[in-house]
C-alpha positions, 0 to 999 in steps of 0.5 A: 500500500503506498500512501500520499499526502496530498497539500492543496492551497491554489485558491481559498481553500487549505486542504490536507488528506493521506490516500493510498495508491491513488484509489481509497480516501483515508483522510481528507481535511478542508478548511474553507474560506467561504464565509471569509470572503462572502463579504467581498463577493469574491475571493480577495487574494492576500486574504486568501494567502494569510489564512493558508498560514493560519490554517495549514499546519492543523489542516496537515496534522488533522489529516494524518490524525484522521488517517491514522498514520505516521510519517515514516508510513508515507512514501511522498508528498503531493502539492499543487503548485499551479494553477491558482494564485501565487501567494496562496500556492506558496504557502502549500508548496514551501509547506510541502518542500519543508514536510518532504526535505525533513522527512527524506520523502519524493516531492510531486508537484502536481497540475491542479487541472490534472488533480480533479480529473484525478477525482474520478480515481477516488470513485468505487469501482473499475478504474476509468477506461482509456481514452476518455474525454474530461470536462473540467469546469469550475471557477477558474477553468472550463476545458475539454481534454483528450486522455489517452492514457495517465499523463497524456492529454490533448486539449481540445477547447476551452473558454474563450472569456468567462469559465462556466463556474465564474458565470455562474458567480457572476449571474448570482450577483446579477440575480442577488443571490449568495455567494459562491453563485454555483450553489445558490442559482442551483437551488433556486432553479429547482422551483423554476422552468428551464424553458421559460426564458429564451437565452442564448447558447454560443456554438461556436460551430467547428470548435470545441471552444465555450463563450459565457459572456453573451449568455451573462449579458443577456441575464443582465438585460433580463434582469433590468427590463424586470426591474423598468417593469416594476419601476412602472407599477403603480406605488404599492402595488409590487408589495402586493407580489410574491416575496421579492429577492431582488428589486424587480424580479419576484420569486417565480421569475427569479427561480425560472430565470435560474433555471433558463441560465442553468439550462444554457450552460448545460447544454453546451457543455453537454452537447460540446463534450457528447460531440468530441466523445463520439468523434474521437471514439472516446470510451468514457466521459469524465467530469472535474471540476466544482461546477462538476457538483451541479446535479443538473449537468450530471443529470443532462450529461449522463442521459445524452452520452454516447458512453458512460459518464463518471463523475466525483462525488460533490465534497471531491469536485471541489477544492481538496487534497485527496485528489492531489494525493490521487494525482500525484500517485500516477505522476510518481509512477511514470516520472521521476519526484520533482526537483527540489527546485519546484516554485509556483506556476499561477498560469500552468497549463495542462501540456500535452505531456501532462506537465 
């Protein structure tokens, strides 16, 4: 049993966990910033970087603790040293560098791209099957990849302006809910109709690139004819109306306009992936990411596949260790440990050669 301990710090969450052979969970701690930044709407990057300092060394201890291992019984450390912000990243990678050094223990820098296709690893059952194309959607990233075998990948698109996850912050805003706007407009679309607005999808006929900007706008200009509507009512009269969560939009149009927005999404990302795995004769479709959680896509993508679709459960599509750990496993099998010289990469990308 080889056992890894993975470190994650790329955003806003600090996250330690110990797995064993890139397949079962023995621990996986994750301290959250959510509340932190909820007031700014967003994350604030030296914010975000402080309480990494803060939280890191209970979040490692809790996650050996929990594993119920000790040092001499791990065989490397696993850390994401890019993509992400540069000042959270390098609290985890000079956390790792120090556990590692101390410990006489490989050192594996792990892609956080690479990291949630991982998560499908951590799934019971048959691992995977080759080739497969993985969708990662979350705040910060929404591409296609071809996965021929573990390390080899070949991008196939990506977005060319807002990831899915940050329209989906964004369209929370737009329609004032909560932040993060992923979880938000998800539960306020199940008591809306996902046809009852008409929204755009970006195409992008010939690609297998994404565009969210001109579904966004669109909500917007949704959201201001609502509010001009109710500017014109007679004083009073909108009080008389269903509870209002934003000046302008009462609850029925809100939930249905969640759902319109939800839906568009979706269905791009849906029919772009179900396209590229059907010409590419892919044998599986794997989803990544924190947008990887909306039960709405999972729903709309396994029932439209070609072949079967594989997804983390939702506390392993967003931010965490465990999926470090599980990437880092397979990396240490086809390369050697990092050098000691590893420092952050905020804008890695996911190469060919998985590097």
């Amino acid at each position: 049993m080889t056992l890894i301990l993975g470190i994650e710090t790329s955003c806003d969450e600090t996250a330690a966990a110990v797995v064993a052979d890139g397949r079962i969970v023995h621990s996986n701690v994750v301290a959250s910033q959510v509340e932190i930044h909820r007031r700014y709407g967003g994350i604030f990057p030296e914010v975000a970087s402080r309480q990494h300092v803060l939280s890191i060394v209970p979040v490692i201890e809790e996650a050996m603790a929990e594993a119920n291992v000790e040092w001499d019984d791990l065989a490397a450390v696993a850390v994401t040293f890019g993509p992400g912000l540069a000042g959270s990243l390098l609290v985890g990678v000079n956390v790792a560098k120090g556990i590692a050094w101390a410990r006489g223990l490989p050192l594996v820098g792990v892609n956080h791209i690479e990291a949630h296709i991982y998560g499908n690893w951590l799934v019971e059952g048959a691992p995977p099957p080759f080739p497969a194309v993985c969708l990662v959607v979350s705040g910060g990233h929404t591409e296609l990849f071809l996965m021929t075998d573990h390390g080899r990948y070949q991008r196939l698109g990506g977005t060319l302006d807002d990831a899915a996850g940050e329209a989906f912050d964004k369209v929370g805003r737009l329609l004032g809910l909560p932040y993060p706007g992923g979880p938000a407009i998800q539960e306020a679309a199940r008591a809306g109709t996902p046809t009852a607005f008409k929204l755009p999808r970006a195409w992008l006929p010939g690609t297998y690139d994404f565009s969210f900007s001109g579904l966004k706008t669109a909500v917007l200009r949704m959201v201001q004819k609502h509010q001009a509507q109710t500017d014109r009512q007679p004083e009073g009269e909108s009080e008389s109306h269903v509870q209002q969560t934003l000046p302008g939009i009462a609850a029925q149009p809100l939930a249905n306009l969640a759902a319109s927005f939800q839906a568009a999404v979706v269905d791009v990302l849906v029919e772009k992936t179900c396209q590229a795995a059907e010409a590419l004769g892919a044998q599986s479709i794997l989803l990544a990411g924190g947008v990887a959680a909306n039960q709405w896509l999972r729903m709309e993508m396994s029932r439209r596949s070609p072949v079967p679709v594989r997804y983390p459960p939702p506390q392993l599509c967003t931010d965490n260790a465990a999926i470090v750990a599980a990437a880092g496993f397979y990396r240490l099998g086809i390369e050697n440990p990092t050098n000691w010289a590893l420092d952050v990469v905020p804008n890695l990308r996911l190469a060919e050669n998985g590097s």
